[in-house]
C-alpha positions in Angstrom: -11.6 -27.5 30.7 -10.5 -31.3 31.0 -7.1 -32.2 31.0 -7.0 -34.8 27.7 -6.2 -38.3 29.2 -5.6 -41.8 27.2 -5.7 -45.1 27.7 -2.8 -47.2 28.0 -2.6 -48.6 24.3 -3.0 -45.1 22.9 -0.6 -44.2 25.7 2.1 -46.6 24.4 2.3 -45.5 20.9 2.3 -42.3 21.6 5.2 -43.0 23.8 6.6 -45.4 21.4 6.6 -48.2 23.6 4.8 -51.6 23.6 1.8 -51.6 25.7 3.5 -53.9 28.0 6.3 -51.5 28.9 4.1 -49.1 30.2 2.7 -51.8 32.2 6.2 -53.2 33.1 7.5 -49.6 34.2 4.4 -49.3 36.5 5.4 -52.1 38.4 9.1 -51.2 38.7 7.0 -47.6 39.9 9.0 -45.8 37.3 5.6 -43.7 37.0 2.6 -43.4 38.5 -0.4 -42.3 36.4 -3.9 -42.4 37.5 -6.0 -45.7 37.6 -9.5 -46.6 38.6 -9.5 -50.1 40.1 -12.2 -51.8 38.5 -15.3 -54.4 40.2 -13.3 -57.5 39.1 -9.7 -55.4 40.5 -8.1 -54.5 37.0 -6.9 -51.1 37.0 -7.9 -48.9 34.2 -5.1 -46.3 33.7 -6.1 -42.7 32.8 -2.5 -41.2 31.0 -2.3 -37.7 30.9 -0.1 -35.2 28.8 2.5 -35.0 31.3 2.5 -38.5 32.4 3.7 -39.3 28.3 6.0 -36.8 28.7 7.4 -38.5 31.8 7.4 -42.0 29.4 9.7 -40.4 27.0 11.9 -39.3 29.6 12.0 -42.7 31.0 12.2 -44.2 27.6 15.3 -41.9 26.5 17.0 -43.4 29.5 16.3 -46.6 29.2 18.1 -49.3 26.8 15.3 -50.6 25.0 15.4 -54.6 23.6 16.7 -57.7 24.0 20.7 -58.3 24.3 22.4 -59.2 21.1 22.7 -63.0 21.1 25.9 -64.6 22.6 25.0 -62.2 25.5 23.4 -64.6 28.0 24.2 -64.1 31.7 23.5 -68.1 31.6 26.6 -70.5 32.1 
């Protein structure tokens, strides 16, 4: 039997996370689910079970959402 796998939008709310995050925490190689590089070099990612469970872990670690305003690191 197949092991059930999702694409990243599907992937995101099942997570809970925008879309983007996902995509964010790829390229900070928080995790590393499976892609197929496209013809044109977009990667389609293929989520399985265990790499949403590996989101929410990252996700309960993570502060999530802008700083409060007033917070700016700019002078």
């Amino acid at each position: 039997m197949k092991p059930k796998v999702y694409g990243t939008p599907k992937a995101a709310k099942l997570v809970g996370v925008h879309y983007l995050t996902l995509h964010r925490w790829i390229g900070e190689k928080k995790i590393k689910p499976n892609g197929i590089t496209l013809a044109d070099g977009r990667v389609l990612y293929q989520w399985t079970e265990k790499d949403i469970e590996t989101a929410k872990k990252i996700k309960a670690e993570t502060k999530l959402g802008r700083p409060p305003k007033g917070t700016s690191k700019r002078a």
